[in-house]
PDB file with SEQRES, HELIX, SHEET and CRYST1 records, atoms N, CA, C and O in Angstrom:
SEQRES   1 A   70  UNK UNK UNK UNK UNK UNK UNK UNK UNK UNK UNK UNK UNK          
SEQRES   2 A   70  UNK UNK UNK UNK UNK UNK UNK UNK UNK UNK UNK UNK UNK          
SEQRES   3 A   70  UNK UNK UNK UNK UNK UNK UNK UNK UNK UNK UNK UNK UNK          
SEQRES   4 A   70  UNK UNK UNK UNK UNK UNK UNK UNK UNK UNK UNK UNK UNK          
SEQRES   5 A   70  UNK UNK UNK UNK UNK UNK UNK UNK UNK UNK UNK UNK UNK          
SEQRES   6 A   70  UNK UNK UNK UNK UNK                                          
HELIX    1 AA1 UNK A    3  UNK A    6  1                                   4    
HELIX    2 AA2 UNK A    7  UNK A   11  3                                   5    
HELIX    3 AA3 UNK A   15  UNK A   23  1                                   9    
HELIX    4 AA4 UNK A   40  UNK A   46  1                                   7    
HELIX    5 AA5 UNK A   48  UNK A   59  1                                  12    
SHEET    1 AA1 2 UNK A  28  UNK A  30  0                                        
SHEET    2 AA1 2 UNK A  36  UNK A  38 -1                                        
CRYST1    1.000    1.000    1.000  90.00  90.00  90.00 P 1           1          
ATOM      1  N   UNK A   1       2.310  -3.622 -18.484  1.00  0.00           N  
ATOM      2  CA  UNK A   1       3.347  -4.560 -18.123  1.00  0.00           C  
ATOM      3  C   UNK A   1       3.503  -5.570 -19.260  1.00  0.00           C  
ATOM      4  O   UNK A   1       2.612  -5.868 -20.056  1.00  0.00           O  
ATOM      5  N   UNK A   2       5.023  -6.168 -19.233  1.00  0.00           N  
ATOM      6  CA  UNK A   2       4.731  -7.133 -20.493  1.00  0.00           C  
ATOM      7  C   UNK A   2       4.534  -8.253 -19.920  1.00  0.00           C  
ATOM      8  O   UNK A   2       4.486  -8.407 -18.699  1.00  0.00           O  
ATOM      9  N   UNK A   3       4.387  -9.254 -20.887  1.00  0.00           N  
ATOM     10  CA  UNK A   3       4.019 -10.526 -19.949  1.00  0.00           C  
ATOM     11  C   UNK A   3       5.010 -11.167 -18.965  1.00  0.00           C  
ATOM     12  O   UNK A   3       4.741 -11.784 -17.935  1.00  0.00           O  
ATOM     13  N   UNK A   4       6.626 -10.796 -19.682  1.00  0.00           N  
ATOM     14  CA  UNK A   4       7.820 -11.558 -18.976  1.00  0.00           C  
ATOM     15  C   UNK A   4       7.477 -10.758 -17.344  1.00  0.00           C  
ATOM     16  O   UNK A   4       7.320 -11.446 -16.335  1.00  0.00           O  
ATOM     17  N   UNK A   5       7.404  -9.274 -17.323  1.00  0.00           N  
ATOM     18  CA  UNK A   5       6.972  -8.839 -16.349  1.00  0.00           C  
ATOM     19  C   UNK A   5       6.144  -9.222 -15.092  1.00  0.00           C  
ATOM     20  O   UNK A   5       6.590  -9.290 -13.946  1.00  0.00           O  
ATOM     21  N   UNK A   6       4.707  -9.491 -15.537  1.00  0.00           N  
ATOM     22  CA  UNK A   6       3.859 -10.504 -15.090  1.00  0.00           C  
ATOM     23  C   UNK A   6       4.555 -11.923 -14.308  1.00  0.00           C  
ATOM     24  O   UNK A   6       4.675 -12.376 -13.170  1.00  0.00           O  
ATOM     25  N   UNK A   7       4.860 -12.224 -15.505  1.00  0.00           N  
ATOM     26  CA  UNK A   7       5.380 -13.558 -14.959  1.00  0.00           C  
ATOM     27  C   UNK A   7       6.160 -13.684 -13.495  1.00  0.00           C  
ATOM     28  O   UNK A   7       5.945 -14.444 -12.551  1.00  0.00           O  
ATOM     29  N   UNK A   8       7.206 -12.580 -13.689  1.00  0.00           N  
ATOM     30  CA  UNK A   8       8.037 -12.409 -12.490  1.00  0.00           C  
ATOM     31  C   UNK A   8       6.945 -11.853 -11.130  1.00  0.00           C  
ATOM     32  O   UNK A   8       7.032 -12.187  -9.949  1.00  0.00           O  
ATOM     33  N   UNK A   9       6.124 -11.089 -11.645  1.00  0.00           N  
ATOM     34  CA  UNK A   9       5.147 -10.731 -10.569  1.00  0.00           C  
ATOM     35  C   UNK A   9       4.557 -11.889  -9.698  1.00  0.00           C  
ATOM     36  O   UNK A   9       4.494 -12.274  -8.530  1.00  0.00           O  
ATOM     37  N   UNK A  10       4.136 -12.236 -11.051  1.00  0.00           N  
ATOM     38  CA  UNK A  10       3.405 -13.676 -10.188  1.00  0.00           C  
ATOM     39  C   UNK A  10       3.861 -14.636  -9.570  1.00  0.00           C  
ATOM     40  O   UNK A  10       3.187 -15.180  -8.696  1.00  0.00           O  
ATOM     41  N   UNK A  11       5.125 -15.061  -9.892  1.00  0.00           N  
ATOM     42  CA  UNK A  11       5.994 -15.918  -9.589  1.00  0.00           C  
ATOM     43  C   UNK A  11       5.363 -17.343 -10.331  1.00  0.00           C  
ATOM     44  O   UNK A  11       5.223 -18.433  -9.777  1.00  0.00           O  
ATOM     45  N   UNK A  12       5.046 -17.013 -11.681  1.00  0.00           N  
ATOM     46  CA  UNK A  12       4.595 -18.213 -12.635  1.00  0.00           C  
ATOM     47  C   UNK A  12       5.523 -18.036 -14.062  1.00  0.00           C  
ATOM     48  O   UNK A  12       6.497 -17.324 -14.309  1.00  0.00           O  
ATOM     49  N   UNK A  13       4.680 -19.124 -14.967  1.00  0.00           N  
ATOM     50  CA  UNK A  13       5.771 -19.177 -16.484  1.00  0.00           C  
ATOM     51  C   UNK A  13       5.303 -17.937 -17.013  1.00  0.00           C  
ATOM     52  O   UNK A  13       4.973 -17.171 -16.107  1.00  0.00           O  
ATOM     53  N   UNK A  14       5.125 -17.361 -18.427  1.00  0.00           N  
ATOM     54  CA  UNK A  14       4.989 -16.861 -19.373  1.00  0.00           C  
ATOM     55  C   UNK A  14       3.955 -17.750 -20.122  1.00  0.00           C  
ATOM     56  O   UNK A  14       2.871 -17.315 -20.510  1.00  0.00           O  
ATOM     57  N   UNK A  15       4.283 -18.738 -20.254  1.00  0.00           N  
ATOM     58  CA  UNK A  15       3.054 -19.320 -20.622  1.00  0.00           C  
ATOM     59  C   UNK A  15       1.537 -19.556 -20.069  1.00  0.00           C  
ATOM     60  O   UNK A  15       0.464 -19.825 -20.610  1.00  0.00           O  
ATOM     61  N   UNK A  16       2.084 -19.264 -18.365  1.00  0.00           N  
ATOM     62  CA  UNK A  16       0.631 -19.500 -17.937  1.00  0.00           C  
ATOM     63  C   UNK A  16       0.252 -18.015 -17.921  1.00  0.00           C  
ATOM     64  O   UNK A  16      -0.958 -17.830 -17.789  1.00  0.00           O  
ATOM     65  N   UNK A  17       1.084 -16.805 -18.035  1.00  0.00           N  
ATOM     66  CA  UNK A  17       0.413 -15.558 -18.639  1.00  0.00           C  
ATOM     67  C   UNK A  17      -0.336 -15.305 -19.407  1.00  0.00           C  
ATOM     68  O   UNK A  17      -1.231 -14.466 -19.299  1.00  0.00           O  
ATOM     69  N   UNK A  18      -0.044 -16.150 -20.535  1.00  0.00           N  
ATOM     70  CA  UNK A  18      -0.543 -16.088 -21.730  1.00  0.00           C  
ATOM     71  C   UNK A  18      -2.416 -16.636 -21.691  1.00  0.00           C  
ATOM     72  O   UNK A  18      -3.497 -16.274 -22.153  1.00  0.00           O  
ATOM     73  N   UNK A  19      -1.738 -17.900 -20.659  1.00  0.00           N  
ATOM     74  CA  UNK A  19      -3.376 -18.487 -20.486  1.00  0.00           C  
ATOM     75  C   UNK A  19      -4.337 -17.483 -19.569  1.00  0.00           C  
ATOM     76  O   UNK A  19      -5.490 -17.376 -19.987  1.00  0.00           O  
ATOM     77  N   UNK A  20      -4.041 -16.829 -18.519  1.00  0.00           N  
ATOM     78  CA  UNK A  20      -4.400 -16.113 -17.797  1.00  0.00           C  
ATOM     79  C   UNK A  20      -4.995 -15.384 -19.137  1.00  0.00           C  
ATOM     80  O   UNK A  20      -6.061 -15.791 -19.598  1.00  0.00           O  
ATOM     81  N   UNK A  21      -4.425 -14.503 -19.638  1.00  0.00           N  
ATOM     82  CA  UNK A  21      -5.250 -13.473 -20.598  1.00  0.00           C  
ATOM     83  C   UNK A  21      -5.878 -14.406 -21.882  1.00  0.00           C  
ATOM     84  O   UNK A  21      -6.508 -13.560 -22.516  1.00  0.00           O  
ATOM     85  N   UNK A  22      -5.970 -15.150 -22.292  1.00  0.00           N  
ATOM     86  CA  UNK A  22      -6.461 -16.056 -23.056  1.00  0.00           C  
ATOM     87  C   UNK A  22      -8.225 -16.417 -22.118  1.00  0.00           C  
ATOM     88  O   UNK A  22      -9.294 -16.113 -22.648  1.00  0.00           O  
ATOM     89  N   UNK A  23      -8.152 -16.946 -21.014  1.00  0.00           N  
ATOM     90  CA  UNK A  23      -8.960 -17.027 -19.816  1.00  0.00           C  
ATOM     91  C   UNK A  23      -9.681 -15.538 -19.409  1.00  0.00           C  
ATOM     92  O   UNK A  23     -10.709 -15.730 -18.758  1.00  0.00           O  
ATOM     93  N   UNK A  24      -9.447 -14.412 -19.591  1.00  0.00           N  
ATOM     94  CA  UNK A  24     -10.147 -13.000 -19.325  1.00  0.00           C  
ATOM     95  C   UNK A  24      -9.788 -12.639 -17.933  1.00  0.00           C  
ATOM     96  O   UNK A  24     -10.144 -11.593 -17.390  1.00  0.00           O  
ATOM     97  N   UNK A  25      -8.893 -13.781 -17.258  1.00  0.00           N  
ATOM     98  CA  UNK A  25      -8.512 -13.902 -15.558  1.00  0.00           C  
ATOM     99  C   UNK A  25      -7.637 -12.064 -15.936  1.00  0.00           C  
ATOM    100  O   UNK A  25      -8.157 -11.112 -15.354  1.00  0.00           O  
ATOM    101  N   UNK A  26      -6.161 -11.716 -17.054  1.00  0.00           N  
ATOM    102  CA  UNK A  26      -5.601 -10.479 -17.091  1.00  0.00           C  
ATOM    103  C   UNK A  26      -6.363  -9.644 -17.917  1.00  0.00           C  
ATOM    104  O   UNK A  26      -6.990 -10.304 -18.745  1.00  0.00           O  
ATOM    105  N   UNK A  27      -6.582  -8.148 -18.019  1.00  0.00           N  
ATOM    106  CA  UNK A  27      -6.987  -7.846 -19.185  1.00  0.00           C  
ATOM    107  C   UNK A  27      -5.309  -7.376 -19.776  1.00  0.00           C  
ATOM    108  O   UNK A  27      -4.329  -6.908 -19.195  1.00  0.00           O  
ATOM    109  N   UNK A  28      -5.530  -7.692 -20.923  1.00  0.00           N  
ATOM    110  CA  UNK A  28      -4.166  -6.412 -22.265  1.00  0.00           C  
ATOM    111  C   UNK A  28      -4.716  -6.849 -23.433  1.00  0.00           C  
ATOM    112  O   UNK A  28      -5.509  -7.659 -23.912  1.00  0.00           O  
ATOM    113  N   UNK A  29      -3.869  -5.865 -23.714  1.00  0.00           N  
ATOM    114  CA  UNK A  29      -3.808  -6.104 -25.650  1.00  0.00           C  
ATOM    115  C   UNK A  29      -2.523  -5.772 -25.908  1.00  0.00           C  
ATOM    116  O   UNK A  29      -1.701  -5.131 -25.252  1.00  0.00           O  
ATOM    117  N   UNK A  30      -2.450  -6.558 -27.465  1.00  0.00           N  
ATOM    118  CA  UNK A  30      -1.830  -6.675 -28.523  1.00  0.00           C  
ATOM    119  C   UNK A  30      -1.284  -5.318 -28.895  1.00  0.00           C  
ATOM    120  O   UNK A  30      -1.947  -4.503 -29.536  1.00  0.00           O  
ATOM    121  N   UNK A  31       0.203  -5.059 -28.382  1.00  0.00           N  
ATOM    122  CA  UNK A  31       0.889  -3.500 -28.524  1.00  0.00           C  
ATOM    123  C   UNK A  31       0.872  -3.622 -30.277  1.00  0.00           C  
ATOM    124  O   UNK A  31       0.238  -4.433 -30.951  1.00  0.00           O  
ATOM    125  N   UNK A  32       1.809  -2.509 -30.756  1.00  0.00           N  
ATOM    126  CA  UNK A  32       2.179  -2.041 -32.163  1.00  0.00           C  
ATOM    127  C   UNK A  32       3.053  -3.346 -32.206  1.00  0.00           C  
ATOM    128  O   UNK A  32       2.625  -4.001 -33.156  1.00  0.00           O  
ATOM    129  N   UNK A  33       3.967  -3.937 -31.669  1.00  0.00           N  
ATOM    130  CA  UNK A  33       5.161  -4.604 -32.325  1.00  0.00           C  
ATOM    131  C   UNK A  33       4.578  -6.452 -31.628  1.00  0.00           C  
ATOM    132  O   UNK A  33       5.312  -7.363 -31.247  1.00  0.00           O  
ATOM    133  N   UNK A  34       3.028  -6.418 -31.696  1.00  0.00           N  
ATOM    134  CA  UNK A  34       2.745  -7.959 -31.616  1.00  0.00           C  
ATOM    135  C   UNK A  34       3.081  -8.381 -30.123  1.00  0.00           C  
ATOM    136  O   UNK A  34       3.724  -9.426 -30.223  1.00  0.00           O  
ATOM    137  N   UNK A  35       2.966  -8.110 -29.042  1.00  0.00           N  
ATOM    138  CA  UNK A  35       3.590  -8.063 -28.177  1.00  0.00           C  
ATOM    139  C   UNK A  35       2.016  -7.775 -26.921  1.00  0.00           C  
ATOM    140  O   UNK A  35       1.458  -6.678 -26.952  1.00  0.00           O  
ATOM    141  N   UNK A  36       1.636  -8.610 -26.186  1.00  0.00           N  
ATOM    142  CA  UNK A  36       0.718  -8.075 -25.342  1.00  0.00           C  
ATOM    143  C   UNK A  36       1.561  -7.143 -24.048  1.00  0.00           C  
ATOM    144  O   UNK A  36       2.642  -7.282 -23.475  1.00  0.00           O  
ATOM    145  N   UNK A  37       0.614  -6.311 -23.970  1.00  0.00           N  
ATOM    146  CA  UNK A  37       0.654  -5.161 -23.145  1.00  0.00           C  
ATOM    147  C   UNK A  37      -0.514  -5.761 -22.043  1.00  0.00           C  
ATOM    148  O   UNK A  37      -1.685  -5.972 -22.359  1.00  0.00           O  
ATOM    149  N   UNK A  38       0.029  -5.975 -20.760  1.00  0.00           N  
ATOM    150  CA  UNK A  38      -1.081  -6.039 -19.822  1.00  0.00           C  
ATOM    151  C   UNK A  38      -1.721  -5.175 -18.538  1.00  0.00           C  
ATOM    152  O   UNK A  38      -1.097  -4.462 -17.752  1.00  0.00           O  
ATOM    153  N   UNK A  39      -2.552  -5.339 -18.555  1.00  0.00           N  
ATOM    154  CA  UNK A  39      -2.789  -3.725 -17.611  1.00  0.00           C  
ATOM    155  C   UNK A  39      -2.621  -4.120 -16.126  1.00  0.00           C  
ATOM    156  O   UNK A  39      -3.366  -4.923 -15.564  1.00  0.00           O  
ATOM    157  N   UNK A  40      -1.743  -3.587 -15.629  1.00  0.00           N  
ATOM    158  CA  UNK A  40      -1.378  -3.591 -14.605  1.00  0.00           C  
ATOM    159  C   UNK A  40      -2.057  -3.502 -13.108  1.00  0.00           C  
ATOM    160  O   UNK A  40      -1.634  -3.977 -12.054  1.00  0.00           O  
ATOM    161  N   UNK A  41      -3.331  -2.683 -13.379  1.00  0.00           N  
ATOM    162  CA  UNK A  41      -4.503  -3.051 -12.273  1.00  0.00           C  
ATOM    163  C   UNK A  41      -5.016  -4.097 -12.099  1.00  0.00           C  
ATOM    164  O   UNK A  41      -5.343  -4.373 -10.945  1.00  0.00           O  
ATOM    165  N   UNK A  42      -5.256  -4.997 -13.105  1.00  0.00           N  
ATOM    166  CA  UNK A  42      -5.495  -6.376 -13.218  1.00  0.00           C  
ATOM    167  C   UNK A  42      -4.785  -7.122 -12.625  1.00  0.00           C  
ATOM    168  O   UNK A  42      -5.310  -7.745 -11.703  1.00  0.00           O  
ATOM    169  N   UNK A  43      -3.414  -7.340 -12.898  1.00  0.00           N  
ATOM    170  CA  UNK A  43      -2.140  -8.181 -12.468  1.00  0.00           C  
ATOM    171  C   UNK A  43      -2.230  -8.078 -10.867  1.00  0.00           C  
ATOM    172  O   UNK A  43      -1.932  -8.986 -10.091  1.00  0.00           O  
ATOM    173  N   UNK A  44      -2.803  -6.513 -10.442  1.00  0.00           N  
ATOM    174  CA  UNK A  44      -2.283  -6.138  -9.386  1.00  0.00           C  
ATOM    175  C   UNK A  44      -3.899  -6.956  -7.769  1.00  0.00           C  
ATOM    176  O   UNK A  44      -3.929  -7.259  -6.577  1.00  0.00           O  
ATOM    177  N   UNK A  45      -4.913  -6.894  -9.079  1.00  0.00           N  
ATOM    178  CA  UNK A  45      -5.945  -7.726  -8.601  1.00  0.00           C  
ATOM    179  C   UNK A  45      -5.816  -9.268  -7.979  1.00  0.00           C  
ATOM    180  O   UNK A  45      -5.687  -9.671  -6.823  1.00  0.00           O  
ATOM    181  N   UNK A  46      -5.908  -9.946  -9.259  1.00  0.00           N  
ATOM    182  CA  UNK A  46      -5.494 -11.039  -9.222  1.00  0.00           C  
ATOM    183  C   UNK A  46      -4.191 -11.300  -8.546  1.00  0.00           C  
ATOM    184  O   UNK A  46      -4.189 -12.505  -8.294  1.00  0.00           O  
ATOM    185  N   UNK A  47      -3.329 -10.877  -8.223  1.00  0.00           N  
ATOM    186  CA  UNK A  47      -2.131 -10.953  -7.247  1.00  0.00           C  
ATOM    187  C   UNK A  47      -3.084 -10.794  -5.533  1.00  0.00           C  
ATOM    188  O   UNK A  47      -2.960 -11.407  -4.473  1.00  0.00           O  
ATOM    189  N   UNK A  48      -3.825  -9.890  -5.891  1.00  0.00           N  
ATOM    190  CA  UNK A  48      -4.893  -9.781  -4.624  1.00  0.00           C  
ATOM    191  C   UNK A  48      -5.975 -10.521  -4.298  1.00  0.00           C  
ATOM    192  O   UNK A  48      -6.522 -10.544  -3.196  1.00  0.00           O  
ATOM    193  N   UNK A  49      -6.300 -11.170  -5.335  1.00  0.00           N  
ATOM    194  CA  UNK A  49      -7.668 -12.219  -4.932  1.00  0.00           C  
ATOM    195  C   UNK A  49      -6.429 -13.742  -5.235  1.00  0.00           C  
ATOM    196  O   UNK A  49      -7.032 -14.815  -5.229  1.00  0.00           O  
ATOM    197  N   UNK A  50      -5.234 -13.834  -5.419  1.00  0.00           N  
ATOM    198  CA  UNK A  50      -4.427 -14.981  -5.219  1.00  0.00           C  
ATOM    199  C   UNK A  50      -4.036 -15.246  -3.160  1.00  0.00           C  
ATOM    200  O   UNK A  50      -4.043 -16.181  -2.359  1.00  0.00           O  
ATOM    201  N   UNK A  51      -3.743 -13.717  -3.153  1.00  0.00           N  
ATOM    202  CA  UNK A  51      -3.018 -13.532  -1.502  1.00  0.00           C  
ATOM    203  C   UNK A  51      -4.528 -14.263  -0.869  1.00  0.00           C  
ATOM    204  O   UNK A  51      -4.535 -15.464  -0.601  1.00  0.00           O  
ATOM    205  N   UNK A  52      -5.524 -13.574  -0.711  1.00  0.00           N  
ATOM    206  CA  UNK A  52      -6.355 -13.796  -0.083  1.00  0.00           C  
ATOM    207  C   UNK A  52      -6.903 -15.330  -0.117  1.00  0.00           C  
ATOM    208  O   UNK A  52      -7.102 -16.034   0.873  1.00  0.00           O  
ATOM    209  N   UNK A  53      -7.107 -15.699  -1.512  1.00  0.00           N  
ATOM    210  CA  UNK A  53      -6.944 -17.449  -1.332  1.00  0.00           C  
ATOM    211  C   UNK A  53      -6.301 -18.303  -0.198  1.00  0.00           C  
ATOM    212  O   UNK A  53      -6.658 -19.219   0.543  1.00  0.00           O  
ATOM    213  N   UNK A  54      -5.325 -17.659  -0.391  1.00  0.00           N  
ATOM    214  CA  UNK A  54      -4.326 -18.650   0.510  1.00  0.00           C  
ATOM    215  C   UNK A  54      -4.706 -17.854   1.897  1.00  0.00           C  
ATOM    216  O   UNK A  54      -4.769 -18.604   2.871  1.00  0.00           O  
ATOM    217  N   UNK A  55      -4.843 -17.131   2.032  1.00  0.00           N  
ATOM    218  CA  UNK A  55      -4.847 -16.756   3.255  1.00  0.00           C  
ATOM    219  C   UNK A  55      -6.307 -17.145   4.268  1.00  0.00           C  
ATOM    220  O   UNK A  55      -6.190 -17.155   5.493  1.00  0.00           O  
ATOM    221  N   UNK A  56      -7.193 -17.347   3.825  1.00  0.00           N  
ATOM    222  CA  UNK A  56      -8.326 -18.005   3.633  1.00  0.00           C  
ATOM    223  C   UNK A  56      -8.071 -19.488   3.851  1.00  0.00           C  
ATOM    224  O   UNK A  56      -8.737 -20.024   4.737  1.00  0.00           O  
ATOM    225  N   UNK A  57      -7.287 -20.157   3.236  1.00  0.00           N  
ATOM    226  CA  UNK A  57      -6.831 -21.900   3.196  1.00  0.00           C  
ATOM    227  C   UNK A  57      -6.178 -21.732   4.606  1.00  0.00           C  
ATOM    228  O   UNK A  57      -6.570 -22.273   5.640  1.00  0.00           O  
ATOM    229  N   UNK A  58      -4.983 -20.785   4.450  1.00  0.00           N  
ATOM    230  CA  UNK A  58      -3.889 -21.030   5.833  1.00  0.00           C  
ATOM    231  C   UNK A  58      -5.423 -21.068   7.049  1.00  0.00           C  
ATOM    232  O   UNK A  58      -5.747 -22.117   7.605  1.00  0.00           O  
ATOM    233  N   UNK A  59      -6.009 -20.050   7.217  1.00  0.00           N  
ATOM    234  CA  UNK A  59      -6.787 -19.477   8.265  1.00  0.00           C  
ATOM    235  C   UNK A  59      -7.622 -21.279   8.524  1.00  0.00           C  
ATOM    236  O   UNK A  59      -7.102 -21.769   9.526  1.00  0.00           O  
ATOM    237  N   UNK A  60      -8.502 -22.090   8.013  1.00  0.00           N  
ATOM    238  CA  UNK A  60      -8.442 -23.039   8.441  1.00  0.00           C  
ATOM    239  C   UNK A  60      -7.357 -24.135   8.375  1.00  0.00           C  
ATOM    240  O   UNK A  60      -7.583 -25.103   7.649  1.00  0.00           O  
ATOM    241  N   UNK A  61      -6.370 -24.081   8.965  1.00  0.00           N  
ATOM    242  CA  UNK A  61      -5.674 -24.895   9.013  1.00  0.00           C  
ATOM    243  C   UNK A  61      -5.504 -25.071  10.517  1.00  0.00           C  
ATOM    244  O   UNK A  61      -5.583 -24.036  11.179  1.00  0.00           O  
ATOM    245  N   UNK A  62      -5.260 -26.329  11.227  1.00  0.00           N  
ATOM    246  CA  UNK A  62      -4.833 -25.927  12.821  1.00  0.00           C  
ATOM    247  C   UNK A  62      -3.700 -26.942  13.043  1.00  0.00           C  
ATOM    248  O   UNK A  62      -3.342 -27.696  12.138  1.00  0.00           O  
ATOM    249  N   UNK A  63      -3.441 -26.944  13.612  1.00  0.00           N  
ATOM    250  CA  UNK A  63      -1.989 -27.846  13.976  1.00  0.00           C  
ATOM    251  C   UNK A  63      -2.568 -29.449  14.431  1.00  0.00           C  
ATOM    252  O   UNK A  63      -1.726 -30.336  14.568  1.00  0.00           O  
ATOM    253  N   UNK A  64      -4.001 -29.748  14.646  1.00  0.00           N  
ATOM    254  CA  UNK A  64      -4.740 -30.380  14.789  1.00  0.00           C  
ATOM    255  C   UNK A  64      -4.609 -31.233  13.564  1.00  0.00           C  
ATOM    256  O   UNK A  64      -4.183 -32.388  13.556  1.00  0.00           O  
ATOM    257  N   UNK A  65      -5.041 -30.504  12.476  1.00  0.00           N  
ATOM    258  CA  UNK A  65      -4.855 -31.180  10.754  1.00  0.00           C  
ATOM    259  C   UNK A  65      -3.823 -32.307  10.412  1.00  0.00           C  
ATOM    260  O   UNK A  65      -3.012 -31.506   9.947  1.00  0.00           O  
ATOM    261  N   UNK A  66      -3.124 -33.636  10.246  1.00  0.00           N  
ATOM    262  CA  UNK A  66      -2.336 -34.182   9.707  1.00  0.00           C  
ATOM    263  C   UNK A  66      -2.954 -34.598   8.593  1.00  0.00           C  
ATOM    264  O   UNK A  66      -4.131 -34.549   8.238  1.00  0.00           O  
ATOM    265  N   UNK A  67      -2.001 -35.006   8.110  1.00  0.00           N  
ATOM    266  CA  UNK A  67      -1.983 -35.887   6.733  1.00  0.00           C  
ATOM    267  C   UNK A  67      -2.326 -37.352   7.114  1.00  0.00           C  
ATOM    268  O   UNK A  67      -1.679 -38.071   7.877  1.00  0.00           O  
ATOM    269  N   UNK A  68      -3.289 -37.614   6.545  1.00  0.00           N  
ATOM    270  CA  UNK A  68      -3.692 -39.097   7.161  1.00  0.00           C  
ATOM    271  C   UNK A  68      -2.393 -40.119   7.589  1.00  0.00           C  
ATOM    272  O   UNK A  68      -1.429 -39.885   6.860  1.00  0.00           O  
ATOM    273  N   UNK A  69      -2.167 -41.030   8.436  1.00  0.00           N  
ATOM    274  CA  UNK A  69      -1.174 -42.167   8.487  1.00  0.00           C  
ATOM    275  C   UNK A  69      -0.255 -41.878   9.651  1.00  0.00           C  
ATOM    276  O   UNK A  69       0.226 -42.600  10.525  1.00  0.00           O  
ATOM    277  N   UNK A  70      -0.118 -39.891   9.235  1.00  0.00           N  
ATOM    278  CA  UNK A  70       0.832 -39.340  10.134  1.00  0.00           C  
ATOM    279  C   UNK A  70       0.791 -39.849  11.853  1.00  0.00           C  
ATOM    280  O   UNK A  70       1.603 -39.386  12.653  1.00  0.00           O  
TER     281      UNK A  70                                                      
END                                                                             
């Protein structure tokens, strides 16, 4: 995948792509024309240990919870 790719996956910049694989969070490399290539099992991970985050946060949440003041 290229990174613009990614990006749209993730629903983030291009730049924080860049940090992601900079970070070892994506794996790719550097195609023929300078250009990272990212591997797509990765993207497809981290898209999977992102869902589960949140889903994990939502799961304690209760309608009980306000925002202090509220």
């Amino acid at each position: 995948m290229t990174i613009a790719e990614v990006a749209r996956f993730l629903f983030v910049s291009r730049s924080h792509v860049r940090r992601l694989l900079e970070n070892g969070d994506l794996d790719g490399a550097l195609g023929h024309d300078g250009e990272y290539i990212v591997d797509e099992g990765s993207v497809r991970r981290y898209r999977q240990e992102l869902d589960e985050r949140v889903r994990r946060y939502l799961d304690t949440q209760t309608e009980e919870d306000e925002p202090p003041g509220l």
